[in-house]
LUMVEXLO-464010 format. One record per residue: x negated, y negated, z negated of N, C-alpha, C, O in turn; residue in three letters. Coordinates in steps of 0.05 Angstrom, whole numbers, plus 5000, padded with zeros to 4 digits. Layout:
REM residues N
XYZXYZXYZXYZAla/...
***
This chain:
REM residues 402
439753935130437153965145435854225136435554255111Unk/434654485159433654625147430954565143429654405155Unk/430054745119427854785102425054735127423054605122Unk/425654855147423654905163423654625186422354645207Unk/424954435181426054195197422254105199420854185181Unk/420953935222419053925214415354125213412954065216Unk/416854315210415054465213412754535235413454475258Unk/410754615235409254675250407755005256405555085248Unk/410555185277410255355274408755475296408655345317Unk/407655685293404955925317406556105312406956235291Unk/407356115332408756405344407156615353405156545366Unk/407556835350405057135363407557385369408757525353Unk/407757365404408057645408407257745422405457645437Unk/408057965425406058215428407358385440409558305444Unk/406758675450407258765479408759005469407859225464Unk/411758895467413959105459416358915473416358675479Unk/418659165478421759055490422358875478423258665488Unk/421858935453423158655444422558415439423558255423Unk/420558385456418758115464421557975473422157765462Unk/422658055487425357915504426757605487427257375495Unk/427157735461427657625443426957415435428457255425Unk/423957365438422657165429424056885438424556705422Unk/424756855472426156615479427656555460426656365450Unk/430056625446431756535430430956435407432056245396Unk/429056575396427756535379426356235373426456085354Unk/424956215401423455935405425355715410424855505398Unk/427855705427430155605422431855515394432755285394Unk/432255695372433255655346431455555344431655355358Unk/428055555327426655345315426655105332426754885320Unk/426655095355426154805366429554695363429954455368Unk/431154795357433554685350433854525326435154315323Unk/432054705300432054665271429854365270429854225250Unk/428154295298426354075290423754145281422454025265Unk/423154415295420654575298418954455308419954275321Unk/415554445310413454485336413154665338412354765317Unk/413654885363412955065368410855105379410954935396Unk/408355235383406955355399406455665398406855805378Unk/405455785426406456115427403656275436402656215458Unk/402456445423400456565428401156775432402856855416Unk/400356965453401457215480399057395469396757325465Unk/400257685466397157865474398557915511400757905521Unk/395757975523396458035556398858285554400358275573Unk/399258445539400958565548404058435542406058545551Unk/404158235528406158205527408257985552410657925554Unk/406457945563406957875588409258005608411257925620Unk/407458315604409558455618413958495607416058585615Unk/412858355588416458375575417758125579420058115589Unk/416057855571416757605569414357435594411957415597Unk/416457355604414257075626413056775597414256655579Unk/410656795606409756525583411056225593411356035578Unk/412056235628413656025635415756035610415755825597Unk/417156185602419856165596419856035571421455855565Unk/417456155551416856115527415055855523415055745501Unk/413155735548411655515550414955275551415055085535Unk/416455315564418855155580420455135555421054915545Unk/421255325545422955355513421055205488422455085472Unk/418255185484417455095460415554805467414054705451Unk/415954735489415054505504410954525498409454335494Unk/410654705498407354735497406754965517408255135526Unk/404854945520403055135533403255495523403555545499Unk/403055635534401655965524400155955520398855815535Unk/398956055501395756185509396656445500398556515487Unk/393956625514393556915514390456975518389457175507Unk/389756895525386856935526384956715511385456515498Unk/383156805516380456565493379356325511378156115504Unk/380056425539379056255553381556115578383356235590Unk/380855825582383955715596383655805632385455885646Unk/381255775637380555805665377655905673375755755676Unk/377756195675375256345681372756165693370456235690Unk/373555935708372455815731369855615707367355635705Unk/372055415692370655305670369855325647368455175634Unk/371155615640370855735614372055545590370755455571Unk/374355515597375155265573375255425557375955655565Unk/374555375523376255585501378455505493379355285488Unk/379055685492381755695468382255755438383155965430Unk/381555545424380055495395382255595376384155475365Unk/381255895374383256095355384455915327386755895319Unk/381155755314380955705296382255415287383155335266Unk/382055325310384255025308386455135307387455115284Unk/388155285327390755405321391255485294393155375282Unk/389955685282390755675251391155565237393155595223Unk/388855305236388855105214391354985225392954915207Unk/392254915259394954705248397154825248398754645246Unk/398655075249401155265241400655125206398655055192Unk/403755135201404755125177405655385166405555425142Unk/406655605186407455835190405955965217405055825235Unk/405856195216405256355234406956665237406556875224Unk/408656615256410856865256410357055287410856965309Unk/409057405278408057575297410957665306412157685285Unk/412257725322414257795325413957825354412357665364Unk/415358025374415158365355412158415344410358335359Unk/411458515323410558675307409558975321410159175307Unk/408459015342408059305339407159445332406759355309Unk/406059705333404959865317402759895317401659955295Unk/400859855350397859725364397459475340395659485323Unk/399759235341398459095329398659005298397358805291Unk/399959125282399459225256397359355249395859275232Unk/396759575261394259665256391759545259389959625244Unk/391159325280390259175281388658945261386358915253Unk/391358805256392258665236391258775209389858625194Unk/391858975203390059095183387959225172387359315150Unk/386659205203383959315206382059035210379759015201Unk/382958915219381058615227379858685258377858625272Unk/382058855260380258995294381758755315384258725316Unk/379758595329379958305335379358375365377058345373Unk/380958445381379958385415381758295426382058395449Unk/383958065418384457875426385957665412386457675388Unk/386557525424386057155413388257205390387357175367Unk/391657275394392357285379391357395346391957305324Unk/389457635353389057705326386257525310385657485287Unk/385157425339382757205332385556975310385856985285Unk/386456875322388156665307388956785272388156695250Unk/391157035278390957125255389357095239389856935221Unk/386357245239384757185222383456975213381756975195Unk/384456755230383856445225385456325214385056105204Unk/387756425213389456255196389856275167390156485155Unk/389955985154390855935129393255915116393655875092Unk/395455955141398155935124400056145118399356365125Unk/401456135111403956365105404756605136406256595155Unk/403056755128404756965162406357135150405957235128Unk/408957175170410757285179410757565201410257515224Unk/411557905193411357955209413358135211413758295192Unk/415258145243417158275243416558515261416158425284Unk/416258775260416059055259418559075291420859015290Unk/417159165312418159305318417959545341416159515358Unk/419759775342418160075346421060225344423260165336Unk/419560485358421560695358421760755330419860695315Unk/424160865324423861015298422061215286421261205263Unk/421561405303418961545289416461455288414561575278Unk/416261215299412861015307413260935276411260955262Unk/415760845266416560685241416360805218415460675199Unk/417161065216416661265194413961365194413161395171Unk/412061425212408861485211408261335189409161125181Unk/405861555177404961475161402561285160401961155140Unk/401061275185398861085198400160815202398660615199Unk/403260765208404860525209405760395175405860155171Unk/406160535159407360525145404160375119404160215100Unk/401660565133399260475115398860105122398559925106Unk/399060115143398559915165400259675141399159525126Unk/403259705145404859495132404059485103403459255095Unk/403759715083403159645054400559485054400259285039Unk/398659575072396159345074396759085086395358915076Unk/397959025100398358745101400258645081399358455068Unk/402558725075403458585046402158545022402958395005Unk/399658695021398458774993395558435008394158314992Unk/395558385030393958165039396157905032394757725025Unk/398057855032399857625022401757625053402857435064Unk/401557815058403757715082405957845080406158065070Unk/407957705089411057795089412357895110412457785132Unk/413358145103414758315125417658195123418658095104Unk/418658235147421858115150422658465157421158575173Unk/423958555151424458855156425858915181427558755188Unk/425459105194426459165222429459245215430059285191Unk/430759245229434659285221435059575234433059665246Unk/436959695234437659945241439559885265441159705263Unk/439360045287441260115314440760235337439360435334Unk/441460185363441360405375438160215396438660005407Unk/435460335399432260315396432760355438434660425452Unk/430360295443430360245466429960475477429760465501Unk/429560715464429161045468431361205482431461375501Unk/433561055462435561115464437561195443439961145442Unk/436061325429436361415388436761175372435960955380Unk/437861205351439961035331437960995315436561195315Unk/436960835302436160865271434760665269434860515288Unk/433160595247431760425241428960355251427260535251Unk/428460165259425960035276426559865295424559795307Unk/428659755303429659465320428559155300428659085276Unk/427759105315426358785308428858695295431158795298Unk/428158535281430258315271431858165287430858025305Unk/434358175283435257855314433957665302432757675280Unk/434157445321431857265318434056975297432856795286Unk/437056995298437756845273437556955244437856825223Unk/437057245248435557375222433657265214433757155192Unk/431957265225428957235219428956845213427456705199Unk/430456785226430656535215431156415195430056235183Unk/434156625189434656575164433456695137433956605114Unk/431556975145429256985128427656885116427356925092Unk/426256725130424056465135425256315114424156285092Unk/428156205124428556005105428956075072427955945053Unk/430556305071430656355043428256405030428156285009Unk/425956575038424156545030422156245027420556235009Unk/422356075043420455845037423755705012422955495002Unk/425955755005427555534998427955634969429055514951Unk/426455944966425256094934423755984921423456014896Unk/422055794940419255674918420055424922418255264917Unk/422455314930422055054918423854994895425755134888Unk/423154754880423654614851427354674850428054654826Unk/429154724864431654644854433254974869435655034871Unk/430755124875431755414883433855574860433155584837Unk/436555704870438355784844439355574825439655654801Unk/439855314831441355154826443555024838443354904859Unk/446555044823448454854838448854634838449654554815Unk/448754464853449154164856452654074865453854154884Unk/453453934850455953824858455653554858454653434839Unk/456553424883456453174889459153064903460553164921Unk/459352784887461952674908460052434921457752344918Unk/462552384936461552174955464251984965466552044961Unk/463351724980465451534989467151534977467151724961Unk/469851354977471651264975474251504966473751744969Unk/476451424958478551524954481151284965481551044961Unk/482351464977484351204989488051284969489351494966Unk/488351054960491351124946493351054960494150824957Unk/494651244979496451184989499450964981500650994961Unk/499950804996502450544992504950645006507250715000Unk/504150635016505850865047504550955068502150965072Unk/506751035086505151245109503051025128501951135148Unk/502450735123500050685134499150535119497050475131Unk/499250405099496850325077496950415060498750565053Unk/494450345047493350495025490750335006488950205017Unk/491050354980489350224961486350334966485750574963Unk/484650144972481450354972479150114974479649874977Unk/476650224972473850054978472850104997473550265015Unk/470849944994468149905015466750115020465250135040Unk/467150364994464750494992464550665025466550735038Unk/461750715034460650855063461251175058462551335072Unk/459451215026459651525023455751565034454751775043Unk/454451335032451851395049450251465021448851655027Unk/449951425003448751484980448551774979446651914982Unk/452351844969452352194962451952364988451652604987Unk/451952255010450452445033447652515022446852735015Unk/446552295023443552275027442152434995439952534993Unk/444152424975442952604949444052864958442753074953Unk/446652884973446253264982444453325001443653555004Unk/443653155012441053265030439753285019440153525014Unk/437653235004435353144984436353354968434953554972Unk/437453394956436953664942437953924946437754114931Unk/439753904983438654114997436454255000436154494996Unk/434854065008431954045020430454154986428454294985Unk/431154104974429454254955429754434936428654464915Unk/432254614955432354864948434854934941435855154943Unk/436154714931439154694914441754864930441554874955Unk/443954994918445955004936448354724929449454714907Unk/448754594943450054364935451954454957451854554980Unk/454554354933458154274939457753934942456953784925Unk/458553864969459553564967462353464977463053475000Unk/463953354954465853274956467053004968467152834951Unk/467852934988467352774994470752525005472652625018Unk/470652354999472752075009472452125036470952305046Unk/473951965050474251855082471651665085471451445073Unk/469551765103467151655115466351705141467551875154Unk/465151635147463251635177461451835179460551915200Unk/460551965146457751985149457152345164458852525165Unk/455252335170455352625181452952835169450952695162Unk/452553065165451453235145449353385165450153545182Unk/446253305162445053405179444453795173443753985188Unk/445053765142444454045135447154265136449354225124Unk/446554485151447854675155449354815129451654915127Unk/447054765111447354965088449054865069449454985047Unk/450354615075451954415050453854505060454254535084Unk/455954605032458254585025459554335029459154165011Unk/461354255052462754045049466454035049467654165066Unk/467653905033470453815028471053665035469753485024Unk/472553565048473853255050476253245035477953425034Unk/476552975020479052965008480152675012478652525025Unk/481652605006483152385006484052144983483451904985Unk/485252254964486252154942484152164925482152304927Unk/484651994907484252074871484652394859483052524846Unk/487052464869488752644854487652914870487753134859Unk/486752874896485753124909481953184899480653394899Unk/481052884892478852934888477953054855476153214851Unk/479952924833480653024811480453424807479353564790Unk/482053484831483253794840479953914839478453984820Unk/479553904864476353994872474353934864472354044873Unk/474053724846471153694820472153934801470954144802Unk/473853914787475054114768474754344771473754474753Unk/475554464797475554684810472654804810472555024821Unk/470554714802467754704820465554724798463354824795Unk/467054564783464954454765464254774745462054874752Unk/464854834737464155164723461355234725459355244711Unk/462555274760460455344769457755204782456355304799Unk/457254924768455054744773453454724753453754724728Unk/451054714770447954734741448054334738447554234716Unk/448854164765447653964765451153804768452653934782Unk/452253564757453153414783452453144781451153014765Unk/453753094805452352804808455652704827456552784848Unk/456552514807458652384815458252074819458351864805Unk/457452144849456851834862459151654876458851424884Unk/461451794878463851704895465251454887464551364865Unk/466851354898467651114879470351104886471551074907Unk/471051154861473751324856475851224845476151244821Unk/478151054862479450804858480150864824480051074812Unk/480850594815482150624785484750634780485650714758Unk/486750554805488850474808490950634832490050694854Unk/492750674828494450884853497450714845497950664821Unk/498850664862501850594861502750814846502251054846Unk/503950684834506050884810508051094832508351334828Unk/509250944857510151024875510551044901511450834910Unk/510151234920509551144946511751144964513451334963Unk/511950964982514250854999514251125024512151185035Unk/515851205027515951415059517551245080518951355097Unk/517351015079517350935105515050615097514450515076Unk/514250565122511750315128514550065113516749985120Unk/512350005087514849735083514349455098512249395108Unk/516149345097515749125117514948915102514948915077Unk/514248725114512848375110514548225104513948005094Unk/516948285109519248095104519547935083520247695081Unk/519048105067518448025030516247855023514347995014Unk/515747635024513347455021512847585001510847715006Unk/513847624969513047684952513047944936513447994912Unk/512348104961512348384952509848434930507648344932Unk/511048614909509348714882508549064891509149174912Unk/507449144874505949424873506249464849505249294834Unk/507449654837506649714811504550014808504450244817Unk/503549884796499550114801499750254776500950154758Unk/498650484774497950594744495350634751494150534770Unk/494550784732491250884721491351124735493051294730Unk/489351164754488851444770487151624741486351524720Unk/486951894747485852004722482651974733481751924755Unk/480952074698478251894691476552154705475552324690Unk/476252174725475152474731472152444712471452614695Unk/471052284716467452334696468852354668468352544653Unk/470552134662470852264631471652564621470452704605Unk/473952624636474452884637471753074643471653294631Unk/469753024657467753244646466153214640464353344649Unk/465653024619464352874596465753044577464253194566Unk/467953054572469753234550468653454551467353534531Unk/468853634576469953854577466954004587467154244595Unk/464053864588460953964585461154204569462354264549Unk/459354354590457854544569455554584582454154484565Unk/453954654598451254664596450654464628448454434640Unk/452354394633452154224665450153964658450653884635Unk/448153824671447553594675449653434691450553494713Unk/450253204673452053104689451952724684452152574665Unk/451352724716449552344730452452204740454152334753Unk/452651984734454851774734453351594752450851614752Unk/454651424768454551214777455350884764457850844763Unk/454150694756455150424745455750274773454450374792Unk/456650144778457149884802458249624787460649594781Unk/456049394780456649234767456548994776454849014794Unk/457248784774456548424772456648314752457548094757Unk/456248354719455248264706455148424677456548624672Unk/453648334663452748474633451148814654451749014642Unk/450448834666449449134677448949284660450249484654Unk/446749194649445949544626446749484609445349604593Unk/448449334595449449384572452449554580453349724565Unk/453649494604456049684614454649874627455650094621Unk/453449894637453150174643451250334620450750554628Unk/450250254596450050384575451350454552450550554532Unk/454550364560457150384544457850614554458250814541Unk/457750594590458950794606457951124598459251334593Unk/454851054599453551354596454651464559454251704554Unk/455451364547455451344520458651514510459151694494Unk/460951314531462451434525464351564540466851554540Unk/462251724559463451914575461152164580461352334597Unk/458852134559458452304549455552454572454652684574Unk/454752224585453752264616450352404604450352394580Unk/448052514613445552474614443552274631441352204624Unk/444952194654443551894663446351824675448151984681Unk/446451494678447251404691445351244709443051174703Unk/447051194738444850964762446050824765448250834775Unk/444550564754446750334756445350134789443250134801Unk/448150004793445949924818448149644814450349694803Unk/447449364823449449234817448849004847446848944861Unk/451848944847452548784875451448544865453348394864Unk/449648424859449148204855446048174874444947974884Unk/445048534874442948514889442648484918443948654931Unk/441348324931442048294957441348644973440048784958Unk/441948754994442448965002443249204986442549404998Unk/444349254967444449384952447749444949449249254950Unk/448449654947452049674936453049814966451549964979Unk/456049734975456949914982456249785014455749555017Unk/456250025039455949965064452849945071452149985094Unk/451249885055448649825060446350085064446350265048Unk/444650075084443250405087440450365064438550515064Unk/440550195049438650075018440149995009442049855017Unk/439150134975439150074954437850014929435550104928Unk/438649884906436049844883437449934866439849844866Unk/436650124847437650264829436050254810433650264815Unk/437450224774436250304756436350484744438750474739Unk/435150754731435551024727435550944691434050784678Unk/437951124681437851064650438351314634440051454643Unk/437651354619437251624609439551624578438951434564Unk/440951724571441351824545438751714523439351504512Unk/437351774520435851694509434351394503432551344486Unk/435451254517435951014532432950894542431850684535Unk/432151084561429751084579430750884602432850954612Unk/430050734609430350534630428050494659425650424656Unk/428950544682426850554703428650424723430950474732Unk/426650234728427650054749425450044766423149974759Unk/426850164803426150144822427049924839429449854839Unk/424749794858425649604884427849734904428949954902Unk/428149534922430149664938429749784965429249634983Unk/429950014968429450204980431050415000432850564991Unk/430450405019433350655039433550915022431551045014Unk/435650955017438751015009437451395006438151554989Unk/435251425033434851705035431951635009431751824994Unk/430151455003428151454989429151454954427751574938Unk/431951294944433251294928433951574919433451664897Unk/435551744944436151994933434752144916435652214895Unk/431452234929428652354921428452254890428352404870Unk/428551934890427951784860429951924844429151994822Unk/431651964848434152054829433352364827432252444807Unk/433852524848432852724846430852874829431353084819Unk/428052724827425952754814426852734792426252924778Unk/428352554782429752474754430452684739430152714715Unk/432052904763433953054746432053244743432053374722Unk/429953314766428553614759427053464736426453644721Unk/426453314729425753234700425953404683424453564673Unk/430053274679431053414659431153734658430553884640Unk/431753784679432254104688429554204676429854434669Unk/426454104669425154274661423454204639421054244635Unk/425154114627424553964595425954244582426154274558Unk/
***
């Protein structure tokens, strides 16, 4: 899910070519799970119809202060500010930078500007020599030096006709600007997260195979959750259903024990965090049949070995990683899963045990107890699976800033 999922964004453009742009623009956020609304200066009209942009962000235009000369409705600059979460000027021109940094206010858009309290965005755009002026250039250091953020114009061939720098941003630029910048200030920004998830199946032959119950709905829902708060997370993942609303997750699918063994290993180096939630058979046939064996044999055997200990192995082999275990128990709980954290070397384990009603594998809730090294004990009710993640999560930025 991106950063900006949610959001409540005010759009402002303004009377340049590359107003054109804006449609797409209002399209990607309302894709990401935006509110859009779009405030017009009159000239920008002439580039972009407000149908197109009213029809794309499912709200109204405004451009003027007033809705209908007839009744004089207003158009309350000052409510618009207060409810933007963001406010992105795009195009940016050079009329209205100067503007912008003058407080020179004759129309609604710049009325809004100056009413608003949240984070603005503004993307620049102009011929190239409009862009190098030094009256343009005063214009931008005064609005940055006001807290606002320039998204920088890109270099190519300008609606003049000449090459160079002063084209607006494309509008998945600017998006993806937005996001890196709002995904800098949050709590888990420049951290790697490694996460497994679901099941591991141990192949018997070419159509059965040794495996659990597990969904894989847990380690989704903790790579989202600390997507969402800034993290870059790897999720490794068993055979599941589940589907990854965020763009920005690294995902693997694997199969086996022995493939998931491969790509924790592979990964782990480079992880600040992991969190091995997967449930990761104990057992694999010593040997696998290449053809489907038959039923014939009432008393067909398996001979199983020990799949390898992937958490123990990087319990051993720590060096500055936080690294969260999963318990799944039906009886003695925290005393096994306080063996577990102990001798595999863990910083929390979450124990969660099938004895609780909704709780364990398949279920969209769970009740988890959070246990620390230290042998800190926190026991939460039971709770959807995405509210659990957050609890855990919180847990770790704990540690992360101790």
């Amino acid at each position: 899910m991106s950063v900006l999922s949610g959001k409540k964004i005010l759009l402002g453009v303004t009377g340049g070519i590359a107003a054109y742009k804006t449609a797409n623009l209002v399209r990607l956020l309302i894709k990401l799970g935006c509110h859009v609304k779009v405030v017009m200066t009159p000239s920008a009209k002439d580039f972009v119809t407000p149908l197109t942009l009213s029809t794309l962000s499912k709200n109204p235009v405004l451009s003027t202060f007033t809705t209908d000369e007839d009744d004089e409705m207003w158009n309350n600059h000052v409510e618009l500010g207060l409810w933007a979460d963001l406010f992105i000027i795009c195009p940016a021109t050079a009329n209205t930078l100067s503007k912008m940094s003058s407080g020179n206010c004759d129309n609604l858009l710049i009325a809004t500007y100056l009413s608003a309290k949240c984070k603005v965005y503004f993307a620049p755009a102009m011929d190239l020599d409009m862009y190098k002026h030094e009256s343009t250039k005063l214009s931008i250091e005064k609005l940055i030096s006001f807290g606002n953020m320039l998204i920088p114009p890109e270099s190519g061939e300008l609606a003049s006709g000449l090459v160079g720098k002063g084209r607006m941003a494309e509008p998945e630029n600017i998006v993806t600007f937005i996001e890196k910048d709002l995904s800098s200030n949050l709590p888990l920004s420049g951290k790697t997260f490694l996460i497994t998830a679901g099941p591991t199946f141990e192949s018997i032959d070419p159509v059965r195979f040794i495996g659990n119950h597990s969904s894989g709905k847990m380690g989704f829902e903790l790579a989202e959750t600390a997507s969402n708060l800034g993290a870059n997370v790897i999720l490794i993942s068993g055979p599941t259903n589940e589907k990854l609303k965020s763009k920005s997750i690294q995902l693997k699918l694997i199969t086996s024990s022995d493939q998931m063994f491969e790509e924790v290993v592979n990964k782990y180096r480079s992880a600040d965090v992991v969190i091995m939630s997967a449930a990761v058979a104990d057992f694999k046939p010593k040997s696998i049949s290449n053809k489907k064996l038959k039923k014939s044999n009432q008393n067909l055997s398996i001979e199983v070995e020990k799949t390898k200990d992937i958490l123990s192995h990087l319990g051993k082999t720590k060096t500055n990683q936080l690294l969260i275990g999963f318990a799944l128990e039906t009886d003695n709980e925290i005393e096994n899963a306080k063996s577990k954290l102990i001798n595999k070397n863990l910083d929390l384990i979450i124990l969660n045990s099938l004895n609780d009603k909704g709780a364990g594998f398949g279920f969209d809730t769970n009740k988890v107890s959070i246990i620390s090294k230290e042998n800190k004990i926190i026991n939460f009710p039971l709770k959807h699976k995405k509210d659990v993640s957050l609890d855990i999560i919180n847990n770790i930025i704990e540690l992360i800033n101790e």
